[in-house]
N, C-alpha and C positions, 0 to 999 in steps of 0.2 A: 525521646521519651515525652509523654503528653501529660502535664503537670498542672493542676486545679489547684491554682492558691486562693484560699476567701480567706478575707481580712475582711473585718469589720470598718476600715477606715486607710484609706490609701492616699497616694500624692496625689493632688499637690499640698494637701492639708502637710501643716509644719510639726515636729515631734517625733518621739520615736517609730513614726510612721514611716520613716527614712528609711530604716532597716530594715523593713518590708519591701519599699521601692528595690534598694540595690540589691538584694537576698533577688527579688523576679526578675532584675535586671541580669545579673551575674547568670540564672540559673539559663534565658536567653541568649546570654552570649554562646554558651557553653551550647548552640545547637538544639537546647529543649524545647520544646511547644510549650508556653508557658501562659496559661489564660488567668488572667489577677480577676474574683470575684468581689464585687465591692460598693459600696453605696455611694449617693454624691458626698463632695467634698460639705464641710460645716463653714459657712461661712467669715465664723468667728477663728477659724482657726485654719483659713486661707492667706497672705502677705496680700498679694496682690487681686484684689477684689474684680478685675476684671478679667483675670483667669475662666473666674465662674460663669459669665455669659457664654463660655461654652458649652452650656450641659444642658440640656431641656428638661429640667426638672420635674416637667408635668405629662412626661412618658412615664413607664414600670422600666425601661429599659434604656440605656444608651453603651452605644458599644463603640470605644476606641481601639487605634490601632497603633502600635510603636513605629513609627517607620523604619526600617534595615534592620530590625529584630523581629524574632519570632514570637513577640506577646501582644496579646490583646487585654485590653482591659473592659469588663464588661461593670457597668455600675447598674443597681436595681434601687428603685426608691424604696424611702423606709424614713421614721419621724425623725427630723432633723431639729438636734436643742438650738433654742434661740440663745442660750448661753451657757456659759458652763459652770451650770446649778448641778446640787445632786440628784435632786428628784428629777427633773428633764434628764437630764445624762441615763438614768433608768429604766425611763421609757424608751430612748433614742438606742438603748442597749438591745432592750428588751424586741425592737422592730426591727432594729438591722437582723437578727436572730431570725426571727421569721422570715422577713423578706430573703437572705441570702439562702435559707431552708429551703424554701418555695423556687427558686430560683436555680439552685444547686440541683434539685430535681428535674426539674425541667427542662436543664441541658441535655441534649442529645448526647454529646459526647460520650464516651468512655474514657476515662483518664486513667493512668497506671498508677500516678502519685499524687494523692491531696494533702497539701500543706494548709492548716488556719494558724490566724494570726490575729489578735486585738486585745482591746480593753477585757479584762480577765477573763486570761487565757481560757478556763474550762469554759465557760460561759461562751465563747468565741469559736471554742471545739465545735459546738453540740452542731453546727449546716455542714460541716467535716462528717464525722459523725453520722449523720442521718444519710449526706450523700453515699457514704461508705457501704451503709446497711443497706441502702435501694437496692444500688448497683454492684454489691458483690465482691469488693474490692478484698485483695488478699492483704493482710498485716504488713 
């Protein structure tokens, strides 16, 4: 089965972002095609800071691959907060939203199942959501 998960926020960042990881992990072990839609990591909420030198953050797009699993993760930029204020965290909300919209469209693919995932949920639906209505996707 070919499986679209967009999270707003994926690993290596630390938090309940975990249960996103192992939920894409598990669902590739099990055989799925499993594409994780997602932005880069926040720096302030990465462990190891040298992680981050691997993302070219001044692409729209970088595309990793799990090796001996069936997932990729495709990151698209979008405003990254310099901390974790509330009014940055709003706007860093509000452009992962579009950027993952913009992006979720523009995949080629057809996927059979879209999973989203993030900081408030509805709010996190809506690139679910929008993909859904493009492409036709049955309930």
């Amino acid at each position: 089965m070919k499986i679209l998960f967009i999270a707003n926020h994926f690993y290596p960042e630390v938090g309940a972002i975990r249960t996103e990881y192992e939920l894409a992990r598990e669902l590739a072990n099990m055989n799925h095609e499993v594409t994780v839609l997602t932005t880069f990591p926040r720096k302030y909420r990465v462990p190891n800071r040298l992680i981050l030198e691997n993302y070219n953050t001044k692409k729209f797009l970088h595309i990793e691959t799990i090796p001996n699993r069936k997932m990729k993760i495709i990151r698209v930029k979008s405003f990254i907060s310099p901390s974790d204020t509330i009014s940055y965290r709003f706007l860093e909300l509000a452009s992962s939203i579009i950027s993952l919209s913009l992006a979720s469209i523009l995949l080629s693919k057809d996927y059979e199942v879209v999973l989203t995932a993030g900081d408030l949920e509805f709010l996190a639906s809506i690139p679910g959501i929008i993909y859904k209505s493009i492409k036709k996707i049955k309930k």
